[in-house]
C-alpha positions as CSV (number, residue, x, y, z in Angstrom):
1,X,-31.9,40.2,-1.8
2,X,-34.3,38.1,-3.3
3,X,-33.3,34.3,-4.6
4,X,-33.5,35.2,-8.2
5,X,-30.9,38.3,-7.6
6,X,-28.9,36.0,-5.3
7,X,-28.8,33.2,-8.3
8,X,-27.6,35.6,-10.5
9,X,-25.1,37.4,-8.5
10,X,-23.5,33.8,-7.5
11,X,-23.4,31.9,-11.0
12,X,-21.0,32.2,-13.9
13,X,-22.2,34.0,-16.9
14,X,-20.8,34.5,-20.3
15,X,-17.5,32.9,-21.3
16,X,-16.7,32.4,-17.4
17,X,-19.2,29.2,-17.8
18,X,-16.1,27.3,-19.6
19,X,-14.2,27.6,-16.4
20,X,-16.9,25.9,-14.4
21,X,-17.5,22.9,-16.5
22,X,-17.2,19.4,-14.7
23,X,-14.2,18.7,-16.6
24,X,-13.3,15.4,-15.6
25,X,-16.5,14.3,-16.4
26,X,-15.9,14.9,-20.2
27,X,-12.7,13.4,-19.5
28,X,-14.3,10.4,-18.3
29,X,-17.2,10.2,-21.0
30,X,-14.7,10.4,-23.6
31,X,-12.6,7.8,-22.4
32,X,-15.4,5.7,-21.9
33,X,-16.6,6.7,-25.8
34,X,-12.9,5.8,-26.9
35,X,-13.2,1.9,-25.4
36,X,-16.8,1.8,-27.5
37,X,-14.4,3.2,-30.6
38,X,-12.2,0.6,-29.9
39,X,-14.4,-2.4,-29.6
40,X,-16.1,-1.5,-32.9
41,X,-13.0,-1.0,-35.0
42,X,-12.5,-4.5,-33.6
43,X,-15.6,-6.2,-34.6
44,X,-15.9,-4.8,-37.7
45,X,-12.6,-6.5,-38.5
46,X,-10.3,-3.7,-38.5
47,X,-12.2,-1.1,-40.5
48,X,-13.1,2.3,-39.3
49,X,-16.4,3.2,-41.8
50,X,-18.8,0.1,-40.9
51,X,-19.1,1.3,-37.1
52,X,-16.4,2.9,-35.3
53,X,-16.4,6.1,-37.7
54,X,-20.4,7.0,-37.8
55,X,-20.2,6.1,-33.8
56,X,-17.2,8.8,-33.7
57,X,-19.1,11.3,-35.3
58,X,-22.1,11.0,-33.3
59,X,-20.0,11.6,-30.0
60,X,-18.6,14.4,-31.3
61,X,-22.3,16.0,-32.3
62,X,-23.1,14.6,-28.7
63,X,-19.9,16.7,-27.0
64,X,-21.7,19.8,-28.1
65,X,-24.5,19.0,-27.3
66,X,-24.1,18.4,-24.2
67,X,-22.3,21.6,-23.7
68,X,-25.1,23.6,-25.6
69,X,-27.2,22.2,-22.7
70,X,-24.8,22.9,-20.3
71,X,-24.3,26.4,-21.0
72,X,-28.2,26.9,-21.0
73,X,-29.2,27.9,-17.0
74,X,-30.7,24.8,-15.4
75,X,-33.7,27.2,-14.4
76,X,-34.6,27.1,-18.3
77,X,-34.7,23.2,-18.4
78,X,-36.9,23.3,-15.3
79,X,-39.3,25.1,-16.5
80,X,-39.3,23.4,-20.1
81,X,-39.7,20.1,-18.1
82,X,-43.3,19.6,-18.7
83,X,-43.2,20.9,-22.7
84,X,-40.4,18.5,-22.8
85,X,-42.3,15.3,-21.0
86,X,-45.4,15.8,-22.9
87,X,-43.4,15.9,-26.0
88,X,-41.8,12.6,-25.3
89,X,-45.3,11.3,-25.0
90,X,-46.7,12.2,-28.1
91,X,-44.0,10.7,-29.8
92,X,-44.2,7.7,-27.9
93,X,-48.0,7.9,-28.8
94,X,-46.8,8.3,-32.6
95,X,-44.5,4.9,-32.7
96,X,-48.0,3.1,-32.3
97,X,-49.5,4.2,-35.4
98,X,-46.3,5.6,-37.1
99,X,-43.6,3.9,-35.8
100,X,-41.2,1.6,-38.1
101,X,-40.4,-2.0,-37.1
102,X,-36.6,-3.6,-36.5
103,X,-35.9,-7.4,-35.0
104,X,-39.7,-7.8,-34.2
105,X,-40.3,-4.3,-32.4
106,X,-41.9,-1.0,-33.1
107,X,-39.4,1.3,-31.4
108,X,-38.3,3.9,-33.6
109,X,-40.1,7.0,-35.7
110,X,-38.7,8.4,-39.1
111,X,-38.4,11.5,-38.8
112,X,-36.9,13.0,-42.6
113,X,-33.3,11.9,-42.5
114,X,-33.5,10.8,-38.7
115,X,-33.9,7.6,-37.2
116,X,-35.5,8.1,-33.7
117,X,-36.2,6.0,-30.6
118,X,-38.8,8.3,-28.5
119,X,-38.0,5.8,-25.4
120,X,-34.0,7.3,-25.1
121,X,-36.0,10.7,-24.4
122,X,-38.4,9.7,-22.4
123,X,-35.8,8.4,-20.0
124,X,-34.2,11.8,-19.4
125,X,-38.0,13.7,-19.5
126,X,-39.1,11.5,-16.9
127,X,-36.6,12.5,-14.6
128,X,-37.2,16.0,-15.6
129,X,-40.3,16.6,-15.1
130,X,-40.4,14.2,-11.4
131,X,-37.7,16.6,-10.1
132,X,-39.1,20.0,-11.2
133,X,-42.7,18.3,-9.2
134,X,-40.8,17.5,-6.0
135,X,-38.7,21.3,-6.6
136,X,-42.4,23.0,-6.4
137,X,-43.7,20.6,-3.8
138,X,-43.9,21.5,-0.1
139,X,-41.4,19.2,1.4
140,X,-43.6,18.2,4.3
141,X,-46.0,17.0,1.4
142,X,-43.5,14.2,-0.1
143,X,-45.0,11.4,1.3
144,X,-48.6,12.1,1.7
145,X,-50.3,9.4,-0.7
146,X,-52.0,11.8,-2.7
147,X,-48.8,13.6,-3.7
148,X,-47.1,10.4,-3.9
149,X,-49.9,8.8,-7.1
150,X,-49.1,11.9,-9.2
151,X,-45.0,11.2,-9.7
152,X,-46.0,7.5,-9.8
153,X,-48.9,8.4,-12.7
154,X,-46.5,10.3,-14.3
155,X,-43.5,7.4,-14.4
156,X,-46.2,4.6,-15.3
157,X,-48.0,6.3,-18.2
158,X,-44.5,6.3,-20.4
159,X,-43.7,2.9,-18.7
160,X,-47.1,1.3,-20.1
161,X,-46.5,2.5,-23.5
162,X,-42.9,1.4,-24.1
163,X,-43.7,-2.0,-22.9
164,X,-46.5,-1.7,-25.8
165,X,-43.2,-1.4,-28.3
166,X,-42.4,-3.9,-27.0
167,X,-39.1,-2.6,-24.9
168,X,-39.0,-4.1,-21.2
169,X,-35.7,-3.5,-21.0
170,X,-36.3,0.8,-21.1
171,X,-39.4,0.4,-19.5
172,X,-37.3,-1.1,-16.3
173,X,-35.3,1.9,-16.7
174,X,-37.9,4.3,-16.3
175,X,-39.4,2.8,-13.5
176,X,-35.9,2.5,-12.0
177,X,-35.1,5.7,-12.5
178,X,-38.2,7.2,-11.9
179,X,-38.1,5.4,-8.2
180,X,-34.8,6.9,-7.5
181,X,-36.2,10.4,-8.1
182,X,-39.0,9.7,-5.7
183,X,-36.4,8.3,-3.4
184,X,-34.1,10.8,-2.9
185,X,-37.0,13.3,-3.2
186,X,-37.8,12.2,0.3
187,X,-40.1,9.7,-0.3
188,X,-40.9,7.6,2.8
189,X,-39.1,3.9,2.4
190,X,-42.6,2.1,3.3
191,X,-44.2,3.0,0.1
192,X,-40.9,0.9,-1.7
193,X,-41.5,-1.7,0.6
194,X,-44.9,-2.0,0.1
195,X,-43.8,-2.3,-4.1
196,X,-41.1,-4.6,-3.1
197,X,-43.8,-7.0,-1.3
198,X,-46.4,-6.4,-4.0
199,X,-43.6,-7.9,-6.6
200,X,-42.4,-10.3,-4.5
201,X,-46.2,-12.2,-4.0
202,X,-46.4,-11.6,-7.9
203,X,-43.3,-14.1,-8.3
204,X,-44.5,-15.9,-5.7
205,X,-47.7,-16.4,-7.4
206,X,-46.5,-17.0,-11.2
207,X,-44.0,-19.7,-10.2
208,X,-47.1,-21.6,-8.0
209,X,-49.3,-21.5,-10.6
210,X,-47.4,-23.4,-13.1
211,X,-49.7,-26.7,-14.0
212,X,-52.5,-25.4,-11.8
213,X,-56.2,-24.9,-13.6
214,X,-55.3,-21.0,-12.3
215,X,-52.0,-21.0,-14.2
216,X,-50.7,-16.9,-15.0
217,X,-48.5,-17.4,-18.0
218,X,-48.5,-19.5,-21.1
219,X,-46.7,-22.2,-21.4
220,X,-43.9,-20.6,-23.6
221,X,-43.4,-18.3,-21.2
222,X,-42.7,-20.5,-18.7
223,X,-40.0,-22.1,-21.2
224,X,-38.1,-18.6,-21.2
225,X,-37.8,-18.7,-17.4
226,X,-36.6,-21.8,-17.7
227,X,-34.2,-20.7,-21.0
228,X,-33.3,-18.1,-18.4
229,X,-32.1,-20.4,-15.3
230,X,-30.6,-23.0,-17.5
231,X,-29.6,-21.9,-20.8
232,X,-27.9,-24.9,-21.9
233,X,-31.3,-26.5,-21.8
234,X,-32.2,-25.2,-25.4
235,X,-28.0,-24.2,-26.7
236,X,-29.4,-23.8,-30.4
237,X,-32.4,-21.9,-29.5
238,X,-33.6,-19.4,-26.8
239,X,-30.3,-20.2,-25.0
240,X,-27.8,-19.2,-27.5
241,X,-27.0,-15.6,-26.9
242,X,-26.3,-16.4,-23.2
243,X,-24.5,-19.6,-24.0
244,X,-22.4,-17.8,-26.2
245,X,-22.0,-14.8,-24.3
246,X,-20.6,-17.4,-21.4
247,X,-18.0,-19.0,-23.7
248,X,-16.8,-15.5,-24.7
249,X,-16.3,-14.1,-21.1
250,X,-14.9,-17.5,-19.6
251,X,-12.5,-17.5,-22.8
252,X,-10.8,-14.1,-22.1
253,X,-9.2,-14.7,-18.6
254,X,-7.3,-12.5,-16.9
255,X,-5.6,-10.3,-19.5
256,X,-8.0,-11.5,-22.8
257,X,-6.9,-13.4,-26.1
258,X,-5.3,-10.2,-27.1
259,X,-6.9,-7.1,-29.7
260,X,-8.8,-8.2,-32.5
261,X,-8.2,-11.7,-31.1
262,X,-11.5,-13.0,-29.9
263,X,-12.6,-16.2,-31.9
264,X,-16.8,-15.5,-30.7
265,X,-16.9,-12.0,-32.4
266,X,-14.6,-12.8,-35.1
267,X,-16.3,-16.0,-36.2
268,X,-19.6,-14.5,-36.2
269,X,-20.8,-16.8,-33.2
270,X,-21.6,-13.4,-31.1
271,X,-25.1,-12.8,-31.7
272,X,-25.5,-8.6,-31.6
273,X,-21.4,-8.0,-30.8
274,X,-21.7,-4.6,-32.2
275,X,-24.4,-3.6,-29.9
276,X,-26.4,-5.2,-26.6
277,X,-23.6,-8.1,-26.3
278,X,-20.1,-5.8,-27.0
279,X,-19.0,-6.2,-23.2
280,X,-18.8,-10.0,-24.1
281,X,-15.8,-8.9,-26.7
282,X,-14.0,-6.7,-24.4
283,X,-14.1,-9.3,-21.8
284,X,-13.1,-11.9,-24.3
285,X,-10.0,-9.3,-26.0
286,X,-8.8,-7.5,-22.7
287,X,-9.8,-10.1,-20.0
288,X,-10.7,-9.2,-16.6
289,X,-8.5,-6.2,-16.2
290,X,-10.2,-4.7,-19.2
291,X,-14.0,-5.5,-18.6
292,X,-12.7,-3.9,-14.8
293,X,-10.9,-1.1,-16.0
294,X,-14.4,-0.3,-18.0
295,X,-17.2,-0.7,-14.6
296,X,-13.8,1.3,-13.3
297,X,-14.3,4.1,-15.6
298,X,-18.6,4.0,-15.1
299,X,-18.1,4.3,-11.5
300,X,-16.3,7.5,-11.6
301,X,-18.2,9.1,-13.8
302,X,-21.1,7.9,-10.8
303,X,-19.4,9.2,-8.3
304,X,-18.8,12.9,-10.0
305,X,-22.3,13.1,-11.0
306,X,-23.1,12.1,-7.1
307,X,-20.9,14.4,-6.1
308,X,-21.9,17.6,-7.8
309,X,-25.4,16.7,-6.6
310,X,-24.7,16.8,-2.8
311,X,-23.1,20.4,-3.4
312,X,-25.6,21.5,-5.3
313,X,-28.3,24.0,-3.4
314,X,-30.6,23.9,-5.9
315,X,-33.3,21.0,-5.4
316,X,-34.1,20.7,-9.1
317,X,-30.6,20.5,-10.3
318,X,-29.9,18.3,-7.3
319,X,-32.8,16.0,-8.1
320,X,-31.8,15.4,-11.8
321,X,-28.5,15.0,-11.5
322,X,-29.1,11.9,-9.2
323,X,-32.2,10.8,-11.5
324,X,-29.8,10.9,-14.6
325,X,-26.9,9.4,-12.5
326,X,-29.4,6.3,-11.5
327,X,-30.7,5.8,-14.7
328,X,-27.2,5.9,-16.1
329,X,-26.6,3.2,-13.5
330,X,-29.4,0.9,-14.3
331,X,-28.2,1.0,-17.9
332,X,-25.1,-0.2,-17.5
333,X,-25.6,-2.5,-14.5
334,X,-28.6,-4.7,-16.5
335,X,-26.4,-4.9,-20.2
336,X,-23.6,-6.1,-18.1
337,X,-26.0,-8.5,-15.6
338,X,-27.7,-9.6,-18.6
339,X,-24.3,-10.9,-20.8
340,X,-23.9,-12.3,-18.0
341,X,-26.6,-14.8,-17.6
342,X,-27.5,-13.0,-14.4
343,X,-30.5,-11.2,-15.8
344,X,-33.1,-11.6,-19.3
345,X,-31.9,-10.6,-22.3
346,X,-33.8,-7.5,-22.5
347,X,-32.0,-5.4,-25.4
348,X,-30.3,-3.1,-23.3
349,X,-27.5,-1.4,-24.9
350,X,-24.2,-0.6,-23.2
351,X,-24.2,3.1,-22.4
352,X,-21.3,5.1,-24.6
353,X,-19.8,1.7,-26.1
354,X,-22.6,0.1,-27.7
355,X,-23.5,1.0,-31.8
356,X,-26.8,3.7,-31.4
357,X,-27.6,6.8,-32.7
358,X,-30.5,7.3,-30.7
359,X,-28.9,6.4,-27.1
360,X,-25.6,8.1,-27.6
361,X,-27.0,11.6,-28.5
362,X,-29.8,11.7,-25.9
363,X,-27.3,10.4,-23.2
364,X,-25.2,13.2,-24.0
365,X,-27.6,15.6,-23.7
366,X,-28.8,14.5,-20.6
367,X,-25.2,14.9,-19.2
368,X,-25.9,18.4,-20.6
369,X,-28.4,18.8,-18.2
370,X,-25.8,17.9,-15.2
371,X,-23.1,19.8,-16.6
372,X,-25.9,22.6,-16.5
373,X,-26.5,21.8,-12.9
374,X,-23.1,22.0,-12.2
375,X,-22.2,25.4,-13.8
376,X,-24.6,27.0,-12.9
377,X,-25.3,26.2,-8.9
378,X,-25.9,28.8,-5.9
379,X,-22.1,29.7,-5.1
């Protein structure tokens, strides 16, 4: 029996498929959806049509999408991965000359009626197109450096045009999630270490050369490090959001000042509440036990997509379930680290909560792609 016949012989088909959805996954998503629902009814002041109701009817487009996707064979979306990466980078190459400009960055691309951000995509093509290259390549080949500067060409070349837009925050995200791939691809540990060092001799280096006639950054740059480690050095300036962002957290305690009940976002002192800095209201409303109960819910949905992945035969489907898993990681971990003070503000959106067209739909369709893994795995 050859692996195609054995592939089709052992996977659902038809309206058997439904059966072998990752259920509590969309159980999870959906919570996790509902809590972003929540919070924007809230700081909109109680009314559904500013945020809460267009963010409610783009998760419900996302839900079928992601189970268009996920009915779709995952040996499809393989072998679209390349159409589907170079795609990503013509767009990305069209926000240059076409792109339209919002809070001082060219990020999005009109396209008629729609608003879109071709760095969301180019996330989920990334890890795409790096797992179908490490499905065709000969394992014993992983690590050999010439096989190794083709995955890392193919993560830097999206990488270097975002941070054109400029968008450091998705360009850590590709090259996060990009490493992962390579990681769990089989990728020996020394070339990370080598990367590690590199970056650690570059700080190393930028810090020493402050006031030196071989200086690395300007001055002002300097200033945001410094913004960074000690925001209360500049409150009305580059420190506010983070200073802010503190009070709002330290305000909500334990169990939070209560719904609707959070002085920063109702007073209009959270800068961006409806998007990058929402966790800061939900700490500040619910406390500790709700800011919890949410990392709660994003860990589960982690450990289902980590899970499905180790069963899974297929290397491809294995592979980009634990490239979107990681990426899905990284963008919750920095938006969290970062209203926190422990990280630069970097305009990272919290995954499923935060306002965003853009983010929520190709999120969702990227947990297409692991529901597809899921379905339709050797059995």
């Amino acid at each position: 029996m050859s692996f195609l016949e054995y592939r089709l012989k052992t996977v659902p088909t038809g309206a058997a498929k439904i059966l072998h959805v990752n259920w509590p996954l969309v159980v999870l998503l959906t919570a996790i959806a509902s809590v972003g629902f929540l919070m924007l009814y809230s700081v909109a002041g109680g009314r559904l049509e500013v945020w809460a109701e267009p963010q409610i009817k783009r998760f419900i487009l996302g839900l079928g999408v992601m189970f268009f996707v996920g009915f779709v064979p995952i040996w499809f979306w393989r072998n679209l991965a390349g159409l589907a990466y170079g795609l990503s980078i013509m767009l990305l190459v069209a926000v240059e000359f076409f792109g339209s400009v919002g809070m001082g960055a060219q990020r999005w691309i009109e396209l008629g009626p729609i608003r879109l951000q071709p760095s969301e995509l180019a996330k989920i093509t990334l890890v795409m197109l790096l797992a179908a290259y490490y499905d065709w390549l000969d394992i014993r080949k992983t690590s050999r450096p010439v096989w190794v500067m083709i995955p890392v060409a193919i993560i830097l070349l999206p990488t270097v045009l975002v941070l054109g837009q400029p968008d450091l925050g998705t360009a850590l995200l590709l090259m996060f999630g990009g490493a992962v791939v390579m990681f769990c691809a089989g990728v020996s540990w020394y070339y990370f270490g080598a990367v590690a060092a590199l970056l650690g001799g570059a700080i190393t280096a930028v810090i020493s050369s402050r006031g030196t006639d071989w200086q690395l950054l300007k001055d002002y740059q300097y200033r945001r490090i410094d913004t960074f480690l000690d925001p209360s050095s500049d409150p009305l300036g580059a420190g506010y959001h983070i200073s802010q962002a503190k009070i709002a957290l330290g305000s909500g305690g334990w169990a939070g000042r209560g719904f609707m009940q959070g002085t920063q976002s109702r007073l209009n002192f959270l800068p961006e509440k409806h998007t990058d800095f929402i966790f800061t209201t939900l700490a500040e409303e619910f406390g500790f036990v709700g800011a919890f109960s949410l990392l709660i819910l994003y860990t589960l949905v982690l450990a289902f997509c980590i899970s499905s992945a180790i069963q899974n035969k297929d290397r491809f489907a294995s592979l980009v379930t634990l490239g979107i898993a990681a990426t899905f990681f990284f963008y919750f971990a920095i938006n969290m680290l970062m209203v926190m003070g422990l990280a630069p503000v970097v305009g990272v959106p919290l995954p499923l909560v935060s306002y965003g067209g853009s983010s929520m739909l190709v999120l969702m369709a990227a947990f297409g792609l692991i529901q597809s893994a899921h379905i339709h795995r050797p059995r």
